[in-house]
C-alpha positions as CSV (number, residue, x, y, z in Angstrom):
1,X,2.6,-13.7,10.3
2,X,3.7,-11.7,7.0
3,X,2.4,-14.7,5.2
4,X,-1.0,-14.5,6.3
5,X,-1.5,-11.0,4.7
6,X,0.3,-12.2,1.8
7,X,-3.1,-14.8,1.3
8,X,-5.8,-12.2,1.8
9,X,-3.6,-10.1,-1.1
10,X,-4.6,-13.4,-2.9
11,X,-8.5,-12.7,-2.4
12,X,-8.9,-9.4,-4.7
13,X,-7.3,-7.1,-6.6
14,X,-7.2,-3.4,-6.5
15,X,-9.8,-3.1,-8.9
16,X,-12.0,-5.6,-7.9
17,X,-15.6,-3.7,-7.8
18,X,-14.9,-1.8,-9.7
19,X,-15.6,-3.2,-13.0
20,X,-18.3,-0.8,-13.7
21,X,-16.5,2.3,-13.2
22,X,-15.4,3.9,-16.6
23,X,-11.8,3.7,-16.6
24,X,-11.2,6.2,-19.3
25,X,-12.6,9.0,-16.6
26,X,-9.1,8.4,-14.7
27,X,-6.7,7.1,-17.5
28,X,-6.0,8.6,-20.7
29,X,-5.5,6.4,-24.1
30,X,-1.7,6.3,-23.5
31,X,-2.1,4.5,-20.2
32,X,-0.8,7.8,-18.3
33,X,-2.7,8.9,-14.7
34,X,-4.4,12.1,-14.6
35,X,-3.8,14.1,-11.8
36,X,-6.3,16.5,-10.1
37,X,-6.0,19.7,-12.5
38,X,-6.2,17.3,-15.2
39,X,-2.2,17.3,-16.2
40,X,-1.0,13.7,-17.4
41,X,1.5,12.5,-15.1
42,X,5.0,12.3,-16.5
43,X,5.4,8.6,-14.8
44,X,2.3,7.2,-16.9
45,X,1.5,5.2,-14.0
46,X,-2.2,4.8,-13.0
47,X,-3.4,5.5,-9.1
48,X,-4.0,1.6,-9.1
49,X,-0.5,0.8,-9.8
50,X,1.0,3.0,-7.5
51,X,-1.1,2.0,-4.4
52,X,-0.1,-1.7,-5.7
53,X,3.5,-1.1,-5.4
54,X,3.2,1.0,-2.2
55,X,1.6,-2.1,-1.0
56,X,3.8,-4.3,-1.9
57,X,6.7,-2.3,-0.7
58,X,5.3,-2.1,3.0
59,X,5.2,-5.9,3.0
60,X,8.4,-6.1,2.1
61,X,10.0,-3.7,4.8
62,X,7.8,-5.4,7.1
63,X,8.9,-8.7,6.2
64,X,12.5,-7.2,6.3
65,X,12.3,-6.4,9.9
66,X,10.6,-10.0,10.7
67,X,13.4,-11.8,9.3
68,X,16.0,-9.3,10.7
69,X,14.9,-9.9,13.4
70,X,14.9,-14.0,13.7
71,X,18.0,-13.7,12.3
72,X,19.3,-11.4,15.3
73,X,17.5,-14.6,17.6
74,X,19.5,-16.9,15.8
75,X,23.0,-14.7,16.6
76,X,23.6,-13.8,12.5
77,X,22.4,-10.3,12.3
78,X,23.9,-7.6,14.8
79,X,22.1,-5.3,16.9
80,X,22.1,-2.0,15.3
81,X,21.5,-3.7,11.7
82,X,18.4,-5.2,13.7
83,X,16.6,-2.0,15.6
84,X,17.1,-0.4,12.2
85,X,15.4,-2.8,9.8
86,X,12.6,-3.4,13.2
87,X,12.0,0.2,13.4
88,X,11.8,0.6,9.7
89,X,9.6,-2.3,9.7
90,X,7.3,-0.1,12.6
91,X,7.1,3.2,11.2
92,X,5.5,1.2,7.4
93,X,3.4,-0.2,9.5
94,X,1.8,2.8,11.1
95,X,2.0,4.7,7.7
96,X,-0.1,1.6,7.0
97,X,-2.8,2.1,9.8
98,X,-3.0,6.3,9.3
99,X,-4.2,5.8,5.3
100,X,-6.7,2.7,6.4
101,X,-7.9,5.0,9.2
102,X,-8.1,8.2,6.4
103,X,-9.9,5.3,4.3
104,X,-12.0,5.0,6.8
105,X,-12.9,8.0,8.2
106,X,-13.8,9.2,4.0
107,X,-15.9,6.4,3.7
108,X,-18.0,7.4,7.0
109,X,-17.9,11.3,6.1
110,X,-19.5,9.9,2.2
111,X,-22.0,7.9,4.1
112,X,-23.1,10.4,6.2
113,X,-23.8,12.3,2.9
114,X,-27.6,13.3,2.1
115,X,-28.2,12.4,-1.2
């Protein structure tokens, strides 16, 4: 199941459209995101990168709970080790639906905009 998300990863990257987009507007020289009020954050990590590893965090606790949980089928995992990494596992995955719904619901608000 987790696999299958893993192969649509496969299809773009995060920046894919976006080629035409100035990247200098959101980056500064030394490779360090700008926040809103224009401060450099201290991490130097750009918005792309951190979205990238959120992402790629969720599919791993998601994953976690999968395998926790054929494990638990197969008698080597116990019960509590099992509701924890499942309900772990459920709570990434609702984060995951409330940003694409916040996505969405952006997109339709700009949309809507008169030009």
């Amino acid at each position: 199941m987790i696999d299958a998300l893993n192969a649509t990863s496969s299809l773009s990257s995060p920046t894919t459209g976006m080629n035409n987009v100035s990247e200098s507007r959101f980056v500064n020289t030394d490779r360090a995101a700008v926040n809103v009020t224009g401060d450099v954050d201290e991490t130097g990590q750009s918005f792309t990168d951190y979205f990238a590893k959120v992402s790629t965090d969720a599919i791993q606790t998601i994953k976690q709970g999968e395998s926790a949980s054929i494990a638990s089928i197969q008698g080597k995992q116990s019960v509590q080790s099992v509701v924890e990494a499942v309900m772990n596992a459920e709570l990434t995955l609702q984060s995951a639906i409330a940003i694409r719904n916040k996505i969405v619901t952006a997109y339709q608000e700009v949309s809507r905009m008169a030009i």
